[in-house]
N, C-alpha and C positions, 0 to 999 in steps of 0.2 A: 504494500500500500504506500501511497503518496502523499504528507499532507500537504497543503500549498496555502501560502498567507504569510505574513510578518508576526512572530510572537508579541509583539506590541498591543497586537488584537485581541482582545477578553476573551472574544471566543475560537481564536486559532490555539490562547492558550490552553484553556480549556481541555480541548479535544486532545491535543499536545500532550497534557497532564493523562488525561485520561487513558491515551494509548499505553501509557508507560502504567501506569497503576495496573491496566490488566492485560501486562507482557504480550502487548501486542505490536511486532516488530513494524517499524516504516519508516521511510524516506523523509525528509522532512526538507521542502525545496522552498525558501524562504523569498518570496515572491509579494511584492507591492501591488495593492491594486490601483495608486497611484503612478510609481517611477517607472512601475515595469509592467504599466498598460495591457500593450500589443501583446508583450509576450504573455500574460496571465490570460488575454480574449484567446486566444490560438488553444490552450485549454480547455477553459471553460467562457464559453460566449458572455455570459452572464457578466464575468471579472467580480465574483462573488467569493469573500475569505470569510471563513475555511471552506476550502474545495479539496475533497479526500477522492483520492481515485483507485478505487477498488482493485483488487487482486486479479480481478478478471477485466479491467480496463473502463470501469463506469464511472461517471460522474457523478458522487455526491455532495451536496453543497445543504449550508444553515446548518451551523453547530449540535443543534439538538436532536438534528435528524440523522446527523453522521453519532452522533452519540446511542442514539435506539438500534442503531444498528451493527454498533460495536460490543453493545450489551450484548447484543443476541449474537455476535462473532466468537466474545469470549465466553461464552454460557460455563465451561468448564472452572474458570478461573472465580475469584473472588467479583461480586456482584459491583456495581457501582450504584446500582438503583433497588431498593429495597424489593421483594416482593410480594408481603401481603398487603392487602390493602389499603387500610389505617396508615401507617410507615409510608408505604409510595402516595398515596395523596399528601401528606406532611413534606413528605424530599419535594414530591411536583410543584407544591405552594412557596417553598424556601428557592427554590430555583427559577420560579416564574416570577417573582420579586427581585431576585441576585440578577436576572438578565434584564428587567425591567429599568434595573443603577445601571447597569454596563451603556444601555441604550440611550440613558438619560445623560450620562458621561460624554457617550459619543456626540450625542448632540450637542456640546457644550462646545467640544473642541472644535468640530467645526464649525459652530458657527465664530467662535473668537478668533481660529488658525486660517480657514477656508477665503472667512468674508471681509470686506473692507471694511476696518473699524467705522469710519463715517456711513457705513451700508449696515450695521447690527443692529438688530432688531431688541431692545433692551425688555420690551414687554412679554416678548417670547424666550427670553434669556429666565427673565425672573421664573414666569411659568415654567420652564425646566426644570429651572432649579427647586422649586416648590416639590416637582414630582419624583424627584432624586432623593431629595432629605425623605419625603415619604414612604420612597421603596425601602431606604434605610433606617427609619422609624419601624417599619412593621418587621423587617430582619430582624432588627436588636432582640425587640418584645420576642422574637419567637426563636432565636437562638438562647435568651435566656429560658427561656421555658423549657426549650429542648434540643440542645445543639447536635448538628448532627456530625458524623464521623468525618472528619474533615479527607479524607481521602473516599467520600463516597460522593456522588452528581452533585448533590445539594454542597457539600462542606467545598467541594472545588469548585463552583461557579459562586457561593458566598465568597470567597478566599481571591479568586481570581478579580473577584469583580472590586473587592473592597480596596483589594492593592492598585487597580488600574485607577478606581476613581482619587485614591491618595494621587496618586503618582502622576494624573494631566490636571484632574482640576482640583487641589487640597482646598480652596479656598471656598469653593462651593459647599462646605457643611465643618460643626465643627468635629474633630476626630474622637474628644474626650468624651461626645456625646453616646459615644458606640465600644463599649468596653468590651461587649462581650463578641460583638464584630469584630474586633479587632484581635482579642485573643486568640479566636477561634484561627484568623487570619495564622498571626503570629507563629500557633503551632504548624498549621499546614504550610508555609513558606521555612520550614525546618524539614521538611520529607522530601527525600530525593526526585521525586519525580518533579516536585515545586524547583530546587534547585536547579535540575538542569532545564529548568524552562523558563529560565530568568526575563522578563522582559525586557524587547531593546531597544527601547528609546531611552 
């Protein structure tokens, strides 16, 4: 398998993380869908990261979809998504807020990095930002309640997502507000699979 994207991306890391938690060997061709355009469209038309290209030569693209499907690659190994019901609705809810901050992030950066400052829209800036501290308001409350295994869906897209929004836009929430996001982070950014998927910007 092939991943293709920049680890800078929450969710190349992600998937990145993921293969490695369930010894799933692959390529990993570190590809911009910026700098390196043309050559990511000759791929995948789309120029959509993470684009994972299957064993037998398919295109898969969108994080969470290359991840259901990894699940079910490694069925022998250790699970990354819980499987009785209770447990996987809880990981789906923790992770459908964790990608909800990644997206709220993304939008942040480019509209600050992308748009001419005299061109930014400051009323859809704040609006972002209102939806970001939200997704990370309802994480806290529910990683204190019940945090989950930091090297399982939820504890790696929480973990991935809380380091990438530190790391482009800190200023957008305060940090001390999320102790237990943060912990959580803290321990999983200590497990090798977080190690060698360092972010690189």
């Amino acid at each position: 398998m092939v991943l293709i994207g920049m680890l800078d991306s929450p969710y190349v890391r992600r998937v990145a993380i993921c293969l490695k938690v369930l010894g799933l060997p692959y390529e990993h061709q570190p590809l911009s869908v910026f700098s390196d355009f043309d050559i990511f469209r000759k791929i995948n038309p789309a120029v959509k990261a993470p684009t994972l290209i299957t064993d037998d030569g398919q295109v898969l693209m969108d994080s969470t979809l290359i991840l259901v499907y990894l699940d079910e690659l490694a069925a022998g190994a250790p699970r990354i998504m819980p499987g009785s019901s209770p447990a996987r609705l809880h990981a789906l809810c923790q992770t459908g807020f964790a990608l909800a901050a990644c997206e709220k992030t993304v939008q942040i950066v480019y509209e600050r990095r992308l748009r001419p400052q005299e061109k930014q829209h400051q009323a859809w800036l704040d609006r972002v930002q209102v939806q970001l501290q939200g997704a990370w308001r309802q994480l806290e409350v529910s990683v204190r309640e019940e945090a989950p295994d930091c090297l399982s869906v939820a504890g790696i897209s929480i973990a991935v997502a809380w380091s990438f929004t530190q790391q482009m836009v800190p200023d957008a929430l305060e940090a001390g507000d999320y102790p237990a996001v943060a912990s959580l982070t803290a321990l999983a950014e200590q497990q090798a699979a977080f190690i060698a998927t360092r972010m690189a910007c």
